[in-house]
N, C-alpha and C positions, 0 to 999 in steps of 0.2 A: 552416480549421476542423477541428475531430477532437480527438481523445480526447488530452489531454497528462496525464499523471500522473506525482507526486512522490513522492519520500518527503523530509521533513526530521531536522531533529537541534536537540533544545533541550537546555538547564541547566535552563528555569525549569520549574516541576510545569505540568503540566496540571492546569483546573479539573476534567476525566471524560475520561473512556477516546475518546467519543466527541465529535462536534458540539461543542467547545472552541475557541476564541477564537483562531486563530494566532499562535505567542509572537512576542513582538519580537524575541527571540535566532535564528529561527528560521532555519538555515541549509541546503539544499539538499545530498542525501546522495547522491542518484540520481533518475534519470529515465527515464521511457519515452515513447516515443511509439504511438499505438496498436495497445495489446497487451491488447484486451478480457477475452481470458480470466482473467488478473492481476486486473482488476479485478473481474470476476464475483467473485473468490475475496476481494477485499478488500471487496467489499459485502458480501458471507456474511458477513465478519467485524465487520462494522459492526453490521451485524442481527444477533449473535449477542450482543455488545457491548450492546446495546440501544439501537441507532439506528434510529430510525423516519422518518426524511423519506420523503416520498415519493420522490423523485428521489435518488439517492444522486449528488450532485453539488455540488463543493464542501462537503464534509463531509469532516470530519479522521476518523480512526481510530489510535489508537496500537498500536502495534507492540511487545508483549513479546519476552521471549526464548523462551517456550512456541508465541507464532503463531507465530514465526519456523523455529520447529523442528517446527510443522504444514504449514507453508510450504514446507518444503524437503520432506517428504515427500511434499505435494502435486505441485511441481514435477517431482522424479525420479521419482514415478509415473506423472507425465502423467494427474495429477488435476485440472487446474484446469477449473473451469468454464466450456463453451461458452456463452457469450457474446457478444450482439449487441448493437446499438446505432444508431443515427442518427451516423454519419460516426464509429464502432469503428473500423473497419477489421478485420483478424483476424489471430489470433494464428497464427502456420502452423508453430511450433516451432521455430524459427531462435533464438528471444529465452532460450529454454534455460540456457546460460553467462550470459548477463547476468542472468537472473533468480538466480544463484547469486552470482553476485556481488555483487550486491545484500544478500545474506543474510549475505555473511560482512561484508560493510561495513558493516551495522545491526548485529551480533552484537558487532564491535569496537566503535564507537558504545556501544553498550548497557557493554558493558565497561568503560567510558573513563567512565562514568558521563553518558551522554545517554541522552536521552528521545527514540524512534524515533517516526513519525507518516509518515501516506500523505493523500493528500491528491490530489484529481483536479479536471479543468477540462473538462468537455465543448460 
């Protein structure tokens, strides 16, 4: 049990920014395994988005090239949001490079004409 989150990569539109239907095409870009503060920072986005679930849990968010480039200023300032949770785990700044990685692999994605999306499993 714990916290598994995703990002994917579609062709098809999304029906909203948020809380949308996961496409068929929907292919697997990257992953983490519990790295809370990521997620704090991708629920702010979801809420900002205007996702309202209570539980931000199993709820999609897509990913522009604007978050993506809030993202990475978040990351290299060591902004992300502390972050807890029920079997989180914690983020201890190790995931650093991967979270970079991540951004230039949705950034290309995005280029190549996909649709970015995050998506988590708690």
């Amino acid at each position: 049990m714990g916290l598994d989150m995703y990002a994917y990569i579609t062709k098809e539109p999304l029906t909203d920014e948020v809380d949308f239907a996961s496409p068929e095409d929907a292919r697997e870009l990257h992953s983490w395994r519990k790295h809370p503060d990521l997620h704090g920072w991708m629920e702010q986005r979801y809420r900002a988005k205007g996702g309202d679930a209570v539980e931000f849990n199993l709820r999609g968010v897509q990913l522009t090239a604007d978050d993506l480039a809030d993202l990475e200023r978040a990351v290299r300032n060591k902004q992300l949001p502390e972050t807890q949770g029920f079997f989180f785990g914690v983020s201890d700044g190790s995931e650093f490079e991967d979270d970079l990685l991540f951004i230039r692999k949705a950034r290309a994605a995005i280029a190549n004409g996909f649709t970015v999306f995050y998506d988590s499993w708690w």
